[in-house]
N, C-alpha and C positions, 0 to 999 in steps of 0.2 A: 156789179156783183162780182166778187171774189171766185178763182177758182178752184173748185175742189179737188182734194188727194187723192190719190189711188185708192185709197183706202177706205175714203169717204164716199165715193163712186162706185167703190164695190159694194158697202154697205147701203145705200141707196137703193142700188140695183132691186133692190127687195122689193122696195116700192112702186117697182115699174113693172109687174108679169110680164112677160112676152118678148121684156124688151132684150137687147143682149148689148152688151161694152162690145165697142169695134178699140181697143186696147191702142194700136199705133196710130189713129187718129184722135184718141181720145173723144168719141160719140158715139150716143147712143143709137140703133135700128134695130127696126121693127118691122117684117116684114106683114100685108095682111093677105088673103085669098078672099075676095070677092068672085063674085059666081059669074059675070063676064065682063066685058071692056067698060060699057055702058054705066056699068055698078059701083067700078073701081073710080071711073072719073066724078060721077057722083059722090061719092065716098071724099075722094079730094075735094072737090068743090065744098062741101060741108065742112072739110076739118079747115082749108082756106078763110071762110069765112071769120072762124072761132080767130085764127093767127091773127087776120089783120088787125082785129079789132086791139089785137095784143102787141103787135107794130114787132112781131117773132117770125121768124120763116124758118123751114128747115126744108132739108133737101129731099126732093118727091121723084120717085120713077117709077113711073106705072107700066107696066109690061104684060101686054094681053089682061089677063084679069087678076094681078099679082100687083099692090102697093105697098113699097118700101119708102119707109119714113127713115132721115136719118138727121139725126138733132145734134148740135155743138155751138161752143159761141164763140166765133172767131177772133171776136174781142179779147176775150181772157184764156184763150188758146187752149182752150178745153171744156171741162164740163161744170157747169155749175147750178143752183140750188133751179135755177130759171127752165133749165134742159129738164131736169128731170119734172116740175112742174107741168111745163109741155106735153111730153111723153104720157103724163098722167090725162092730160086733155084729149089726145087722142083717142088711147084707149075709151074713153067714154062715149068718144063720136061711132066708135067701129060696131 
């Protein structure tokens, strides 16, 4: 998959609430608030499941009760239609 332009990535953005462009990495994060540790890893565990199946990973830090997703694809050294797809999965697990 191709990567996309500043430009296309910003317009994208639309499509993804919540989410925000990390601009000098070129990836998108999200962070979530779950109500405590227990919740948040659960919370992982369930969007995990969704990824493998999609052979996609992105990068998870769970801190006390606070999950930060951050998506890019290292292949095509930025963002492309696959990221933002993603991002869309999550949100729907949260």
């Amino acid at each position: 998959m191709s990567r996309l332009s500043l430009e296309q990535v910003k317009l994208y953005l639309n499509k993804v609430p919540g989410w925000r462009l990390i601009e000098d990495r070129m990836a998108l994060s999200r962070t979530y608030q779950c109500r405590d540790f227990s919740t948040a890893v659960s919370f992982v565990n369930r969007v995990a499941e969704l990824l493998d199946q999609d052979s996609h990973h992105v990068e998870i830090l769970i801190k006390q009760a606070a999950v930060t997703f951050t998506v890019t694809t290292r292949e095509a050294c930025g963002l492309t239609g696959k990221d933002f797809a993603l991002a869309q999965t999550i949100s729907k697990v949260s």
